[in-house]
N, C-alpha and C positions, 0 to 999 in steps of 0.2 A: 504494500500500500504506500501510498506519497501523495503529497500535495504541497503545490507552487502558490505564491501569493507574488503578487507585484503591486506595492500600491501606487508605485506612478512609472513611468516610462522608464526611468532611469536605474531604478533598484527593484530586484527582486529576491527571495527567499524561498527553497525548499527546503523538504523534510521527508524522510522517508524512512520504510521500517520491511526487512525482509524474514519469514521464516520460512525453513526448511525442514524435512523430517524425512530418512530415510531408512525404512526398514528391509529387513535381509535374513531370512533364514539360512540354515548350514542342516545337512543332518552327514553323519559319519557315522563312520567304525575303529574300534581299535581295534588293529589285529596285530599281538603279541608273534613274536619271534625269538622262537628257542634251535641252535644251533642250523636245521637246515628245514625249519617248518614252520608254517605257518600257521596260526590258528585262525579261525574265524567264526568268533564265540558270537550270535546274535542278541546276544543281553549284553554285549558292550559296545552297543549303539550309544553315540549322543548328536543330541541337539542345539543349537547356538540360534540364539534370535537375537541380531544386531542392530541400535539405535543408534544414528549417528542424527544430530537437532544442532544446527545452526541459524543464531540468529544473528541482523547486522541489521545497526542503525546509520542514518547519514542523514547528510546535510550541509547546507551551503547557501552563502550569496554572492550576486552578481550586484556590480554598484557601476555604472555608467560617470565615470566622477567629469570628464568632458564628453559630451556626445557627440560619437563617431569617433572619439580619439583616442580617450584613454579611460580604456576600462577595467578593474579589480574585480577579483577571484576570490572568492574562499571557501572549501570543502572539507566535510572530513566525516570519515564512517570509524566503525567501530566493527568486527566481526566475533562472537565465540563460539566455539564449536565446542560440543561432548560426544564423543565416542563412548556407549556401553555395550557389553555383551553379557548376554544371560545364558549360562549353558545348564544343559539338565542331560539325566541319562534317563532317556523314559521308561527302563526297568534298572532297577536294582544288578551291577554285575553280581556272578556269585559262580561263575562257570571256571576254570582255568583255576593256576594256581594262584595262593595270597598274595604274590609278588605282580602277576598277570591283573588281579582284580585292582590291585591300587595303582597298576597305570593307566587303568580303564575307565575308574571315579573321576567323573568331572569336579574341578576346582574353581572357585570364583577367581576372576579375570577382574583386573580394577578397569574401571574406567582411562579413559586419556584425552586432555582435552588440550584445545588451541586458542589463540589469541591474535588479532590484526590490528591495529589502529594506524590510521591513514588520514596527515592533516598536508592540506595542502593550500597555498595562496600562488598569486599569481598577478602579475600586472600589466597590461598589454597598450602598448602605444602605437595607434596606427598615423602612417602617412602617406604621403606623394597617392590617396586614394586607394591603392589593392596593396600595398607595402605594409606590411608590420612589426612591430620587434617586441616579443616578449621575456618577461624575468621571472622565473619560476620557483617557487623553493618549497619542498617537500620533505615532511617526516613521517617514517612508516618502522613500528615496532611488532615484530613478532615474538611470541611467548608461548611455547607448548611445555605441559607434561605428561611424558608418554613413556610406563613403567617398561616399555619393552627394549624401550633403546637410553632414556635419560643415565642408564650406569656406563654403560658402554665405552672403553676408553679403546687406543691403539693397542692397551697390552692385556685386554680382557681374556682372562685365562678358563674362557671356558668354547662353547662350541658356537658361542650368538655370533650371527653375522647379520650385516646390513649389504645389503644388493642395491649396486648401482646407485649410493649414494644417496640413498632414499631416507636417511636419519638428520631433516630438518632440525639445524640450530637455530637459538634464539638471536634475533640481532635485531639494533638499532642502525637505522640507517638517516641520515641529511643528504637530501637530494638539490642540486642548485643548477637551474638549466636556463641557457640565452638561446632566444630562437628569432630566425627572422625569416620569414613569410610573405609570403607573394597568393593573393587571391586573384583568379582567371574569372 
């Protein structure tokens, strides 16, 4: 949802507000392995039912401070995101050995969530009619907690791996950009 207001030619103000919800079932098996076999026990079925709920706020005005000439910018959203997953074994293991059943017991899975905030200003000075030159300056923070990789260093001594680079760090970033412009 969003809405614009302008109350004169020169200035205006929006606002806006987005959610998302996206559900995902999983269903598997464990199938234990002892030297050259496999088992595959049917009561060590489970189930995952995933919630990932993002929502993001924003907003901004436009200020015409010379008309046709020189016009200001200002924006800035917020986004959070929650990842949860619910896992269940819809029967009880009990098949296989004591060792086979407690790898088969589903465990609770914490949540993992994320963060964006995005401010932005801008000031644009047009001339010679289709020519323009603007000055940009942007700040954008990311912040996740995510139990699967947040430990995770170069010398983690165990078997976790991250593929392709895919274990988002937090970072603050300032953006500052000069553009010049030509309208056809």
């Amino acid at each position: 949802m969003d809405a614009s207001w302008a109350p004169t030619e020169r200035f205006s103000i929006f606002a806006g507000y987005v959610h998302e919800k996206i559900d995902a079932q999983q269903r598997s098996r464990s199938r234990p392995v002892t030297g050259t076999t496999t088992f595959d026990f049917v009561d060590f079925d489970w189930v995952s039912k995933n919630v990932d709920v993002v929502d993001t706020i924003q907003g901004g005005v436009r200020a015409s401070i010379i008309p046709k000439m020189l016009e200001w910018t200002a924006n800035a959203s917020y986004s959070y995101a929650l990842g949860s997953m619910d896992t269940d074994n819809p029967v009880d293991p009990n098949s296989g050995t004591a060792a086979q059943i407690a790898t088969a017991k589903v465990r609770p899975i914490p949540s993992f969530e994320d963060s964006l905030l995005r401010v932005e200003t801008a000031l644009k000075y047009t001339f010679l009619k289709a020519w323009s030159a603007k000055l940009r300056y942007v700040y954008e923070q990311f912040e996740k907690q995510d139990w699967r990789t947040d430990q995770l260093t170069p010398t983690t001594p165990t078997s976790n791996s991250v593929w392709l680079g895919a274990d988002m760090k937090d970072y603050a970033a300032h953006m500052i950009a000069i553009t010049l412009g030509y309208r056809f």
